[in-house]
N, C-alpha and C positions, 0 to 999 in steps of 0.2 A: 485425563484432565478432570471429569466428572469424579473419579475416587477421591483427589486432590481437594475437588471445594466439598464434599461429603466429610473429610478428617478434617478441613478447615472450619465448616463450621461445627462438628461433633465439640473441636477443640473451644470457639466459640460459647456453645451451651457450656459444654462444663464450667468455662467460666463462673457461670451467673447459677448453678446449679448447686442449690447450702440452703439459702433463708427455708425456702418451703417444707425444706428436709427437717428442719430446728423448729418449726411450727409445726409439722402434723405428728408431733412426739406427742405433741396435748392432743394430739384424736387416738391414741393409742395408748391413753396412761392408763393404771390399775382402776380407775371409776369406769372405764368402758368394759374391764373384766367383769365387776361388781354388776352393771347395769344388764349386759350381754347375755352374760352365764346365769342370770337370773329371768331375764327375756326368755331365752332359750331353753332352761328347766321346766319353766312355768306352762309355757305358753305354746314349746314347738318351736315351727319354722314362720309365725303367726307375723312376729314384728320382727321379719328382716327389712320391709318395707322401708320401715324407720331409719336404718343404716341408710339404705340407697338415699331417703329424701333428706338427709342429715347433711351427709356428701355431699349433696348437689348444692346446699346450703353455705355448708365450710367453703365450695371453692367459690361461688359469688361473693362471699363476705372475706374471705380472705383476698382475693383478687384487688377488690375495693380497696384494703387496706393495702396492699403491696403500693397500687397506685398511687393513694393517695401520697405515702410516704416519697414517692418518685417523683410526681408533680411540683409536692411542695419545699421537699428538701428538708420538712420538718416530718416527726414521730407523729401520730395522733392526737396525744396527747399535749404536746408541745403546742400544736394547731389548735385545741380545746383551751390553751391558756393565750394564745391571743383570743380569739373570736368567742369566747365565752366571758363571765365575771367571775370577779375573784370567789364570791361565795358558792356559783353553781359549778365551778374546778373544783372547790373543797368538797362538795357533794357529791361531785365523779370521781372524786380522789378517794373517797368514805368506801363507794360500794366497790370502785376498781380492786381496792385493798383489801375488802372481806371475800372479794370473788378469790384474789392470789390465795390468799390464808383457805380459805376453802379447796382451794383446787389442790394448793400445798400438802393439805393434812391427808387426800387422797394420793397422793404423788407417794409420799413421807411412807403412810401407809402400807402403799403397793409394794415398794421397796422393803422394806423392814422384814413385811410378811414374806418377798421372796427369800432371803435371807434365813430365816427361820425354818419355811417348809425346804429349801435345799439344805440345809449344814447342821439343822437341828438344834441352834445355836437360843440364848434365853430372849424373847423380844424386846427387853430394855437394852439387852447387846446387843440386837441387831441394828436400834433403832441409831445407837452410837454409830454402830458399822456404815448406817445407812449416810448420816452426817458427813462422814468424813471423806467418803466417797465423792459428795455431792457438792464440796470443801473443793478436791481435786480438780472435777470437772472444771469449777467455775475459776480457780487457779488459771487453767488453761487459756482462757479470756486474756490474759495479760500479752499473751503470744501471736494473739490477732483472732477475729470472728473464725475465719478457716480452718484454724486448727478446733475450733471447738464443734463446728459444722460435720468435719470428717469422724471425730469420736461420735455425735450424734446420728451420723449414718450408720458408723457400724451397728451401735445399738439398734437402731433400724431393720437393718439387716440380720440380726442374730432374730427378734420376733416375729418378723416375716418368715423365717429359715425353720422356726420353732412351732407355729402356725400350719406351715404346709407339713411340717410331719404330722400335727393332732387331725388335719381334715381328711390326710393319708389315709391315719389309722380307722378314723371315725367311721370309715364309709356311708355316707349320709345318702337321703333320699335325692335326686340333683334333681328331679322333677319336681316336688314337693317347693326345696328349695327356688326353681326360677320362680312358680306359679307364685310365692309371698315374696318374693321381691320386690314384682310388679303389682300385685295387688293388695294394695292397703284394708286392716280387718283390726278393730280394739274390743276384742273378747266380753272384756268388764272392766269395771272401775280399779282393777291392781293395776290391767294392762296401759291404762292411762298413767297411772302412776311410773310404774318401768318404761311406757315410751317417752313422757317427759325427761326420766333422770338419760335416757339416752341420747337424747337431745341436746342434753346438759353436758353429758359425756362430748358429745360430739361435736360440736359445735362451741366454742371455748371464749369466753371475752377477753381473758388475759392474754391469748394469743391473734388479736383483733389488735390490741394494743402494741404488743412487740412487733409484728411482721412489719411493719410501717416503717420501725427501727433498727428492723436486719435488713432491708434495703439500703440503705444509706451506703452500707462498706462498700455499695458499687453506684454508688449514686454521687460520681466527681463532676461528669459533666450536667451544663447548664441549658445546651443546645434542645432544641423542643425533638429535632430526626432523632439524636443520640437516647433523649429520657424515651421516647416511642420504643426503641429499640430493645434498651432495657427492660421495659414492661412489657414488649414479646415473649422475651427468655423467663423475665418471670414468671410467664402466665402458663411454659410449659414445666417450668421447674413446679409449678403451684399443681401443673394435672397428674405431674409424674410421683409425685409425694402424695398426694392428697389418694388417689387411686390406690398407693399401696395400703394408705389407710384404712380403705374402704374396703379392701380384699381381706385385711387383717382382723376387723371390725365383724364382717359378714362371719367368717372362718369362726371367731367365738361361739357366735350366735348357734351357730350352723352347728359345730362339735357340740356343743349343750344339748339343743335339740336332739342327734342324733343318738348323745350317748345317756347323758342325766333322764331328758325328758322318755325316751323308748322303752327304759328300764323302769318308768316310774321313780326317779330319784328328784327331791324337787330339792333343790341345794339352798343354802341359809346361810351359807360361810365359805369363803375360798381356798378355806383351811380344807374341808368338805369337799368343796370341787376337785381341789391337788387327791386328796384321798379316795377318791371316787374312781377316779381317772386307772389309778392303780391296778384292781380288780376288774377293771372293764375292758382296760386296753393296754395294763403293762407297763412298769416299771420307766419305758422311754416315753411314754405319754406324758406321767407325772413328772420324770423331769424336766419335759421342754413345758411344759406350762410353769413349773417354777421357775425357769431361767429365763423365756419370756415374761413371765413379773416381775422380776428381778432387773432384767432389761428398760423396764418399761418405766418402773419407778424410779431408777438412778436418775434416766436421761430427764423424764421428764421435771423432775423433780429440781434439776439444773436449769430447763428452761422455765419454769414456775419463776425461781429468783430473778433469772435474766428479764424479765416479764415485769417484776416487781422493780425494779432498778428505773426500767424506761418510765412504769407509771409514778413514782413517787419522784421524778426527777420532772417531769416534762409536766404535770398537771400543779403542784403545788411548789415546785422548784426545792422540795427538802434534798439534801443530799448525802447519804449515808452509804457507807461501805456496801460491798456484797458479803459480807460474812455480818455485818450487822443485819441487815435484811432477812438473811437465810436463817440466825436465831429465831428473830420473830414469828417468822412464816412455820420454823418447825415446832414453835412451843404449845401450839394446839394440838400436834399429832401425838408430840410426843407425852402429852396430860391422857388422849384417851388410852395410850399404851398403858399408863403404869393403872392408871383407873380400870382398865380393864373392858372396856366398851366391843361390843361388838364389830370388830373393823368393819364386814360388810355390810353391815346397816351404815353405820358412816360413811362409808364410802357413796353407797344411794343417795341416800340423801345431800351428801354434799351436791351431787350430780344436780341433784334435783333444783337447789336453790342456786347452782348456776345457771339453770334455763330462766331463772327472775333475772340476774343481774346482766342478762346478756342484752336486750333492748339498751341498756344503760351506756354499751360500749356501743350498738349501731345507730340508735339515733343520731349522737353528734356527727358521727363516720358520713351516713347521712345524707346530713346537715351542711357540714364542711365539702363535700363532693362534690352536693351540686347547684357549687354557688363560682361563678366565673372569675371571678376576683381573687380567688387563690387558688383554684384548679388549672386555670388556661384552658388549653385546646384540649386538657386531659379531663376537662368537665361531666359530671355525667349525664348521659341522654335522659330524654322522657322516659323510657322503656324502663331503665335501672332504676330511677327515682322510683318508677311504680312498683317493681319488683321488690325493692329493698322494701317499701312500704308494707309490703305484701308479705315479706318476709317477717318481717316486726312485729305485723297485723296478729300471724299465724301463732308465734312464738308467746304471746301475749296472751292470745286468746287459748290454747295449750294449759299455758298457766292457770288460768280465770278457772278452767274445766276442775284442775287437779285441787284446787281453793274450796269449788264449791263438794267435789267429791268429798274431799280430808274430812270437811266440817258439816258434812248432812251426813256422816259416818257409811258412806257407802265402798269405802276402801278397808 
C-alpha cells in the first residue's frame, strides 16, 4: 500500500514539475560561463561563496514569484499594472526591457559562440544558426507550455551531463573547495567587480517576471487548500531546479580554479577557455564545454523571449508576436558580432548591469506580496518582508561598492 501512495504522489509531483525547470535555464546561461570561468581563473576557489549565496537568493525570490503568480491568478507584471500608474509601468517596462535585451545579447552570444568553437562554422553563420534554432523552440509554444518545459529539461540535462564529465576530469581540490563555499573572502576591487556580474549572472529579473507566468498553466483552481497545494509542488520543483543550478554553477567555478587558475592561465575569452581546456585535459573536455554552451544558450535564449512576451504584455499591455520580439532582442548581439566586440567582456558586463536592474523587478514583487488585498492567506509574513528587504538592501548596496570602485579607478 505504502509503494502505491509513493507512485501516486511521485506521479503527483511530476505533474507540477516544468515552470522551475524553464526558470533556472537563466541561472545557467553563457553570462554565468563569462562570470565563473573568470571568478575561477582569477581568483581560485575564492568566490564559490558567491554561487552558494546567489542560490539561496534565486530560490527566495523565485519562490515569491511563483507564489505570487498562484495567489493572484495574475503574472507580476500584470499585478504592477493594476496596483501601479500608468507612468511608473512605463518605467518598469523601460528597465524590464533593457534587462531582456541584456540578458538576450548574453544568451544570443553564448549560443553563437558554441556554435563556432564546436563546427568551426563563421560567427555571422552561427549567429543565423543560433536564430533559427531559437525560432523552433519558441514554435513549440503553440503545442502547449509542456512540450516546451520537456525540450528545456533535456538541455538541462545534456549541461549538467557535460559538467559532471569537466569536474571528473578536473580533479579539483574538494577541501579547498568546501572551506570558500562556506566562507565568504573579496580579494580586491576586480573580485567585487566578477562577484557582482555573478550575482547578475545568477540571480536574473527577467526570470522574476516569467515564473509568476509559467505557473498559471497549472494555476485552474480558485480554492485557497488547492492553490496551497500547488505552491508545495512548486516550492520543490523550485529546490530541485534551482540545486541543479547551483551544482552546475559551483562545477564552472570549481573546473576554472582547478584547471586555468593551477596552471597559471588567467583566461579573457571563452574562446580561450574552450582552447585551454584542450591541452590540459583532452579533446573530451573541450567538447562538453562547447556543447554545454551550446546548450545553454539555445534554451536560454528561448526563455529570454518567453520572458520578454509576459513583460511587454502584462506591464504596458503592447502586444507583439514572438518572433517580433525575438528580432529586437537579438539585434544587439548580433551588431557586436559583426562589429567585432569582445564577446567575454560583454557578456560581464551585461551580467553586471543586471545586478542594477534587479531591485527593479523585486521591489514591486515586494510590494504586491505583502499587502493582504491581493495576496489572501498567501500574504507574506514579517520575516519575508524583512528578508526581501534584506535582500534588496544587499544587492543595492553590492552595486553602490562596484560605482564607487569603477570611478575612484580602483578596478
Amino acid at each position: 500500500m505504502g509503494g502505491h501512495n509513493k507512485v501516486s504522489r511521485l506521479k503527483t509531483l511530476l505533474k507540477f514539475i516544468g515552470p522551475a525547470f524553464i526558470v533556472s535555464v537563466a541561472y545557467i546561461d553563457p553570462g554565468n560561463f563569462a562570470t565563473n570561468i573568470s571568478g575561477g581563473s582569477v581568483f581560485n576557489y575564492n568566490l564559490l561563496w558567491v554561487i552558494l549565496w546567489s542560490n539561496i537568493l534565486a530560490i527566495f525570490l523565485q519562490s515569491m514569484s511563483a507564489k505570487l503568480g498562484i495567489a493572484t491568478g495574475k503574472n507580476l507584471p500584470e499585478m504592477c499594472s493594476v496596483v501601479f500608474s500608468r507612468r511608473t509601468n512605463w518605467f518598469f517596462w523601460g528597465c524590464a526591457e533593457l534587462a531582456a535585451m541584456a540578458t538576450d545579447m548574453a544568451e544570443f552570444l553564448g549560443a553563437t559562440l558554441g556554435f563556432y568553437l564546436l563546427f568551426h562554422v563563421p560567427m555571422i553563420l552561427a549567429g543565423v544558426f543560433t536564430g533559427i534554432i531559437t525560432f523552433i523552440i519558441l514554435f513549440l509554444q503553440r503545442y502547449g507550455q509542456k512540450i516546451v518545459e520537456r525540450v528545456i529539461c533535456a538541455f538541462v540535462a545534456v549541461i549538467f551531463a557535460a559538467y559532471s564529465i569537466e569536474i571528473f576530469l578536473a580533479k579539483p581540490d574538494w577541501g579547498e573547495v568546501g572551506l570558500h563555499t562556506l566562507l565568504p573572502s573579496l580579494p580586491n576591487g576586480q573580485a567585487v567587480l566578477i562577484a557582482v556580474g555573478m550575482l547578475g549572472a545568477t540571480v536574473m529579473p527577467h526570470v522574476i517576471y516569467l515564473h509568476s507566468q509559467l505557473v498559471q498553466s497549472r494555476n485552474h483552481d480558485t480554492s485557497d487548500i488547492k492553490k496551497k497545494k500547488h505552491l508545495k509542488m512548486e516550492k520543490i520543483d523550485i529546490a530541485i531546479a534551482m540545486n541543479i543550478a547551483f551544482v552546475v554553477n559551483a562545477s564552472m567555478v570549481v573546473v576554472a580554479a582547478a584547471v586555468f587558475f593551477r596552471n597559471g592561465v588567467a583566461v579573457n575569452s571563452i574562446e580561450q577557455a574552450q582552447k585551454s581546456l584542450q591541452p590540459l585535459l583532452g579533446s573530451l573536455s573541450s567538447g562538453a564545454f562547447g556543447i554545454a554552451l551550446l546548450a545553454s544558450g539555445l534554451s536560454s535564449s528561448a526563455v529570454g523571449t518567453m520572458a520578454g512576451e509576459t513583460i511587454m504584455k502584462g506591464f504596458v499591455g503592447i502586444k507583439l508576436s514572438s518572433n517580433v520580439i525575438r528580432l529586437i532582442t537579438m539585434f544587439p548581439a548580433m551588431v557586436i558580432i559583426i562589429i567585432g566586440v569582445n564577446p567575454m567582456l560583454t557578456l560581464l558586463l551585461s551580467q553586471v548591469f543586471l545586478s542594477f536592474a534587479l531591485p527593479i523587478a523585486i521591489i514591486p514583487m515586494l510590494i504586491i506580496a505583502s499587502k493582504k488585498k491581493w495576496m489572501g492567506v498567501f500574504v507574506n509574513t514579517k520575516l519575508t518582508n524583512i528578508l526581501g528587504i534584506l535582500v534588496t538592501a544587499i544587492i543595492v548596496l553590492l552595486n553602490a561598492v562596484l560605482l564607487y570602485l569603477t570611478f575612484s579607478g580602483n578596478i
